[in-house]
C-alpha positions in Angstrom: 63.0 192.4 35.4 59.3 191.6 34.1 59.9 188.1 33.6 61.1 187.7 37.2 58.6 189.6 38.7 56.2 187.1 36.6 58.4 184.5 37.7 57.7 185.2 41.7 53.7 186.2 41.4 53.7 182.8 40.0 56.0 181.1 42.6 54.5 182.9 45.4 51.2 180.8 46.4 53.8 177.8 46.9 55.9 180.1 49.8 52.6 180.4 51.5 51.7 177.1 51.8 55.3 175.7 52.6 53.5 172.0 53.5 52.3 171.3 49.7 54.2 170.3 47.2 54.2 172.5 44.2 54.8 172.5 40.0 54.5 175.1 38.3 54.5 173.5 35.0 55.5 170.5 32.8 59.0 172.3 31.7 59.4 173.9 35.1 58.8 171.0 37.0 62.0 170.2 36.4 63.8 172.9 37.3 62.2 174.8 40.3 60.1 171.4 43.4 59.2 173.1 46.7 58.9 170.5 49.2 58.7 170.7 53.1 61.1 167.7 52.4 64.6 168.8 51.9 67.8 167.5 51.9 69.4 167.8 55.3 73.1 167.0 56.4 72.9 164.4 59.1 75.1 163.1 62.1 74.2 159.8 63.0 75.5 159.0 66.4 76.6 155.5 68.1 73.6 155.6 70.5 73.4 153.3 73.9 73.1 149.4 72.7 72.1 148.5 76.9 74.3 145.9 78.7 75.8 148.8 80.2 78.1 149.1 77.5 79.9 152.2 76.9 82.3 151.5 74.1 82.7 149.1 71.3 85.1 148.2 68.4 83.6 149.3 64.9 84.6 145.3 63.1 83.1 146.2 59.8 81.1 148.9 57.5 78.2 147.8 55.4 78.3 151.4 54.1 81.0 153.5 52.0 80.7 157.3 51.2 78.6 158.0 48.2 76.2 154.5 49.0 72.5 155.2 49.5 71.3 153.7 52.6 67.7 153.2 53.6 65.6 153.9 57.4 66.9 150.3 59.6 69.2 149.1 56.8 72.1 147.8 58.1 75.2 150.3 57.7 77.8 148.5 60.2 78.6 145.5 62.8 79.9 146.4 66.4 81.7 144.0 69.1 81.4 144.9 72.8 82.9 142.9 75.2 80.1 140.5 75.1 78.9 140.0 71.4 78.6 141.0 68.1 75.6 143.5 67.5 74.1 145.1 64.2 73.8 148.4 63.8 71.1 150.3 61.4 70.4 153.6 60.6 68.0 155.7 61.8 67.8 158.0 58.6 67.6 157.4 54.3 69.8 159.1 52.6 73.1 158.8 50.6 76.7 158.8 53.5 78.4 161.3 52.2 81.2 161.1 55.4 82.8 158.1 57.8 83.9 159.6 61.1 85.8 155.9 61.9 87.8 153.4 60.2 87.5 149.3 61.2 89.2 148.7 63.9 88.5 151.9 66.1 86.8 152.0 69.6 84.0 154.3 69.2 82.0 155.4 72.2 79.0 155.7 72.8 77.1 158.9 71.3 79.7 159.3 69.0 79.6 160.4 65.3 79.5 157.0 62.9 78.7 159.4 60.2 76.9 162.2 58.1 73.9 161.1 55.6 72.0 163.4 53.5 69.0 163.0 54.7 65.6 162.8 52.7 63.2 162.6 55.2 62.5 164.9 57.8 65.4 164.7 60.9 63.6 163.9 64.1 65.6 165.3 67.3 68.6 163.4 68.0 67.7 163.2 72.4 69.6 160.9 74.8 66.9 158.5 75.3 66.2 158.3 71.2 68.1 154.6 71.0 67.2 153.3 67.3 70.4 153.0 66.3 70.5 149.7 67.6 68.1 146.8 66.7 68.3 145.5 70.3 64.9 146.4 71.5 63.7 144.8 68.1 62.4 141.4 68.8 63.3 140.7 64.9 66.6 142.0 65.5 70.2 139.8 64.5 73.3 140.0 64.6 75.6 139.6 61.7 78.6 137.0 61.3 81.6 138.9 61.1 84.0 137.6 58.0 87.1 135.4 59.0 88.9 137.8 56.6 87.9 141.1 59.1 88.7 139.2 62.2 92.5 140.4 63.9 94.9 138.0 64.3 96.4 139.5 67.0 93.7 138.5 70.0 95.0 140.9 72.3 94.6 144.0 70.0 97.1 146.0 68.5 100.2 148.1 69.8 99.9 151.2 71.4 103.4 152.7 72.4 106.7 152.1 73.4 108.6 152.7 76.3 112.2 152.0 78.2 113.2 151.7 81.8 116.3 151.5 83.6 117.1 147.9 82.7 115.7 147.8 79.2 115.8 149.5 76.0 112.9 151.1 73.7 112.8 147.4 71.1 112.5 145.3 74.1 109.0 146.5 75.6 106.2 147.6 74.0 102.3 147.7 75.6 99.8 146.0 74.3 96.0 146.7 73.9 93.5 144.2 75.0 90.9 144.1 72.6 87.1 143.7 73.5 87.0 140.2 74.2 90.0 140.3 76.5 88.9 143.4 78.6 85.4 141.3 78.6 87.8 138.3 80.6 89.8 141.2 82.7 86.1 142.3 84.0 85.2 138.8 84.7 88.2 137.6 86.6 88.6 140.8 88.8 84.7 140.3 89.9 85.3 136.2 90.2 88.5 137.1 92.9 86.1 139.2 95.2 84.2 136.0 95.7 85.3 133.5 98.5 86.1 130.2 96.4 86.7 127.1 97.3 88.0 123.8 95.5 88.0 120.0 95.7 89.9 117.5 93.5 88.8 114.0 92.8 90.5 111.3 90.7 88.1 110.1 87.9 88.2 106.6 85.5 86.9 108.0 82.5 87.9 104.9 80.4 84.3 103.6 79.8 83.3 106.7 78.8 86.3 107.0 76.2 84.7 103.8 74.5 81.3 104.7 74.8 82.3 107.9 72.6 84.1 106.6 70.5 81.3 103.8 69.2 79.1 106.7 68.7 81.9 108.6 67.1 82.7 105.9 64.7 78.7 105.4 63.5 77.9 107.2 60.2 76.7 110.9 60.7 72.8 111.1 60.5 70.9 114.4 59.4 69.3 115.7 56.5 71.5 117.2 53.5 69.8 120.9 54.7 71.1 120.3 58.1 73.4 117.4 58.6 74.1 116.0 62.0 77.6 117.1 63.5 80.0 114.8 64.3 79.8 113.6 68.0 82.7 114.5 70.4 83.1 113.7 73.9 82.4 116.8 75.3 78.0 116.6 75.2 78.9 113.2 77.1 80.4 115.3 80.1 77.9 118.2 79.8 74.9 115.5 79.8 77.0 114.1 83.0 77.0 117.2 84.6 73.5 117.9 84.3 72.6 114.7 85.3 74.4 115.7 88.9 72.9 118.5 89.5 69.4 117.0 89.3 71.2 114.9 92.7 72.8 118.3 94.2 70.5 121.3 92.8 72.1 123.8 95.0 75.6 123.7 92.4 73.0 125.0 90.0 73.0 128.9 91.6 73.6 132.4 92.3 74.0 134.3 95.6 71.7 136.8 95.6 74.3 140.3 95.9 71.4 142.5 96.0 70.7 141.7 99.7 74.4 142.1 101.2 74.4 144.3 103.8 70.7 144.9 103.2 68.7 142.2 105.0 69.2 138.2 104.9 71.5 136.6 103.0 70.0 134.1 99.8 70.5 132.5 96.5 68.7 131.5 93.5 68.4 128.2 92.6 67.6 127.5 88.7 65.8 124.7 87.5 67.1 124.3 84.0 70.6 123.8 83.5 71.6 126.2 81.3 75.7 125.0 81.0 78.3 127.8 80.1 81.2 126.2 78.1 84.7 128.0 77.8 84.9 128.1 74.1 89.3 129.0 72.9 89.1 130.7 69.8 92.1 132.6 67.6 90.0 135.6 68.7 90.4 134.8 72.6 88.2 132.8 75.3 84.8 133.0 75.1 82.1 131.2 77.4 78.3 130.7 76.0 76.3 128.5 77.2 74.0 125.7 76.0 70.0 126.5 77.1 68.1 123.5 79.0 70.7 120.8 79.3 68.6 118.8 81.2 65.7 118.7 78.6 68.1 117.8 75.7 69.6 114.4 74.3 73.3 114.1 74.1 72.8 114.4 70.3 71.4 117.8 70.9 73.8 118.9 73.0 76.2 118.3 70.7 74.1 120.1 67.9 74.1 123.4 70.1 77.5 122.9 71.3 78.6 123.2 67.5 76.6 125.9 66.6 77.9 128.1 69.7 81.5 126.9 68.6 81.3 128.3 65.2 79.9 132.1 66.5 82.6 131.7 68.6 85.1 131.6 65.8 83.4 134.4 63.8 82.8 137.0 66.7 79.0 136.4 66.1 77.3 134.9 69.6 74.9 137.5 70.6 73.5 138.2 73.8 71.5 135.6 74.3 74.0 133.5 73.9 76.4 134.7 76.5 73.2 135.3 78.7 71.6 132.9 81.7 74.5 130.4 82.0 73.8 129.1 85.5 76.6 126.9 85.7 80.3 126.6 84.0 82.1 123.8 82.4 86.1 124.4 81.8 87.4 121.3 79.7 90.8 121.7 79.0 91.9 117.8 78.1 92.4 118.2 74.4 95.0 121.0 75.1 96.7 119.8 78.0 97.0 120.2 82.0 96.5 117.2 84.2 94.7 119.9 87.2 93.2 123.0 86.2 91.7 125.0 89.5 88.8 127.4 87.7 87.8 130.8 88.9 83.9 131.1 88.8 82.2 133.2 85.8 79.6 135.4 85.8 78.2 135.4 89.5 77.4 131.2 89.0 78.2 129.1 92.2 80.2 126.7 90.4 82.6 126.1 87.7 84.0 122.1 86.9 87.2 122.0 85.3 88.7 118.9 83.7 91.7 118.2 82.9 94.0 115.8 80.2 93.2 112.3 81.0 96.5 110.7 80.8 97.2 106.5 80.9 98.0 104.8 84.0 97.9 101.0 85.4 95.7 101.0 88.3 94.9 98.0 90.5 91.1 97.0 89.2 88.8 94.9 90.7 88.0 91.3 89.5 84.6 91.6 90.3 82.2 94.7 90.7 81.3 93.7 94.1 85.0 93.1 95.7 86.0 95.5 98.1 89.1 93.7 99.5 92.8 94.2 101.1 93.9 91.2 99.3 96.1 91.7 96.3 94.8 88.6 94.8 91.3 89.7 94.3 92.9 92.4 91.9 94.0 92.2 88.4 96.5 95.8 86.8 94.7 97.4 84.0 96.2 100.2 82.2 93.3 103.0 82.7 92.1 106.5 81.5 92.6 108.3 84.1 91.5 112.3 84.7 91.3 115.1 87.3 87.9 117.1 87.8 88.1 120.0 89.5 85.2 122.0 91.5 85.2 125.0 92.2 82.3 126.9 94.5 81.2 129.9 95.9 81.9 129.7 99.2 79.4 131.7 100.0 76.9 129.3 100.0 78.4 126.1 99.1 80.9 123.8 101.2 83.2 121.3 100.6 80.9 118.5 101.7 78.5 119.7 98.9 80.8 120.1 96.2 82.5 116.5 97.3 78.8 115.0 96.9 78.1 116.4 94.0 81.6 115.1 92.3 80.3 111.5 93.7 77.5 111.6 91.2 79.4 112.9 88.5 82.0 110.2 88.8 79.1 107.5 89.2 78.0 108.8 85.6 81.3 109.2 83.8 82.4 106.1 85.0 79.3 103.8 84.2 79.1 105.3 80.9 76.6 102.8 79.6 74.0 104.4 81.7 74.3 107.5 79.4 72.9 105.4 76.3 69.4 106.4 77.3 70.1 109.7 76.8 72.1 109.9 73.7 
């Protein structure tokens, strides 16, 4: 009894002043540390990653039970219906529990999952969002694995069910994942804007050729970042661009924050920042390349790879899916000789191009012949293509959108005048 009443006169100045660390001694230092410090059981929770986003897909952990895990260290990587985002922890510690498995929706302000805590817990308020490195202007987002991505794009079965005319193997309903609800968002807001679209017959033949010499020269680039091989879809971007430098007012937005609230207006943007429908394994995706009208065809294609690959991997950040003023659909290398397009993301206009197929076409013997005689014609066998436009009615008419495919067609079919920009 003594020996602990020793024991707590000696103790006792440390309970007074709970904010200083305290040793007794060299051998009961390492028994008996009194620190304002101590371990603390911890819930982190999903907190709000912006973009309006109330629920994502947890795609992979960076953290198992037992791991330590430090203040902003990575633990796990997130896809919403618009990109892949990092996640990092608010807290160090060691996880000692996982509230959700790969592959679950998790909402937001939900459990992720319980560190012992080292450091003192700050409160855990509504408005506390660093959880998320989205605010952090040195924030990225990781690539996601091919060996974590589903293979099943539209997510996973959820039940069964019969009806009068079918049994309980014939029917089951599907999920959507992420990217899919992302595209059922999309299209529902696209139909509640009047659209209208023209078709025009394009000769894409010379641009076929001039392609293909650039596609046949020797790859240039440096062995740290080697120059991707040139396809011809940078050649139809650059086109684009160069068309709506003629007709700027394809390159917009109606203004929705004025309906019903005053005058009607749009916004017209000066760069051309070109969304491109991207099919990947994991569903359709649609980033777009920045500044079009500032880049070479060279670059295009550069940015156009890049975008391709985060497509594959489930890695294009916001940024990425961000500011795309105007939308290119180019479905040739998978077939469809007419493909009518719904607009994306509030732009006025989406071009759509379809497979080119072979045809012999009556062709002028000279440049300059614009005849009725039969004669002054020689048959060529042609590459020939539909384009599609498709506007917001809203603001655009047909006579616009039938200008504007004027200029593109001038471009795509004098192909040599592209050179310059390649």
């Amino acid at each position: 009894m003594m020996r602990l009443l020793n024991l707590y006169r000696l103790c006792s100045p440390c309970f007074s002043r709970p904010k200083t660390p305290c040793i007794i001694n060299n051998f009961s230092s390492r028994f008996l540390h009194l620190s304002s410090k101590n371990l603390a059981l911890t819930t982190f929770k999903l907190s709000d990653i912006g973009e309006g986003i109330n629920e994502v897909q947890l795609v992979k952990w960076e953290k198992s039970v037992g791991d330590e895990v430090e203040e902003m260290e990575s633990v796990c990587t997130v896809q919403s219906d618009k990109a892949a985002v990092e996640i990092t922890s608010r807290y160090t510690g060691i996880v000692k529990k996982l509230y959700v498995n790969e592959g679950d929706t998790v909402k937001i302000g939900s459990p992720l999952m319980d560190i012992d805590t080292v450091d003192e817990v700050p409160d855990d308020t509504p408005n506390n969002n660093s959880s998320s490195n989205l605010n952090d202007p040195k924030r990225h987002y990781s690539t996601i694995p091919e060996s974590k991505i589903f293979l099943n794009s539209l997510g996973t079965a959820k039940k069964s069910f019969s009806t009068s005319s079918t049994t309980q193997d014939d029917v089951e309903e599907v999920k959507v994942d992420f990217i899919g609800e992302a595209m059922v968002k999309s299209m529902v807001a696209s139909l509640e804007v009047p659209h209208v679209t023209v078709g025009e017959e394009c000769d894409v033949t010379s641009l076929i050729h001039l392609y293909k010499s650039y596609r046949n020269e020797p790859a240039e680039g440096s062995d740290q970042e080697p120059q991707p091989k040139i396809t011809i879809t940078p050649f139809i971007i650059k086109s684009i661009s160069l068309a709506l430098e003629k007709v700027p007012i394809i390159n917009s937005k109606f203004n929705t924050s004025n309906t019903g609230k005053g005058p009607s207006s749009y916004f017209l943007y000066k760069n051309h920042n070109i969304s491109v429908a991207i099919n990947t394994k994991n569903g359709l995706m649609v980033p777009n390349i920045k500044n079009v009208n500032k880049l070479t065809i060279r670059e295009i294609q550069r940015e156009l790879s890049s975008l391709q690959q985060k497509a594959n991997t489930k890695s294009l950040n916001f940024n990425d899916i961000k500011g795309g003023t105007c939308a290119l659909s180019n479905l040739g290398s998978l077939g469809g000789t007419f493909v009518k397009a719904r607009l994306f993301d509030g732009q006025a206009a989406i071009i759509a191009f379809g497979r080119s197929i072979q045809r012999v076409v009556p062709v002028p013997k000279t440049s300059k012949t614009v005849s009725t005689n039969l004669e002054d014609y020689t048959l060529e066998c042609r590459s020939i293509c539909n384009i599609g436009v498709t506007a917001d009615h809203r603001h655009i008419d047909g006579a616009i959108i039938t200008s504007f495919i004027s200029h593109l067609k001038h471009f795509l079919e004098n192909a040599d005048s592209l050179r310059q920009y390649y």
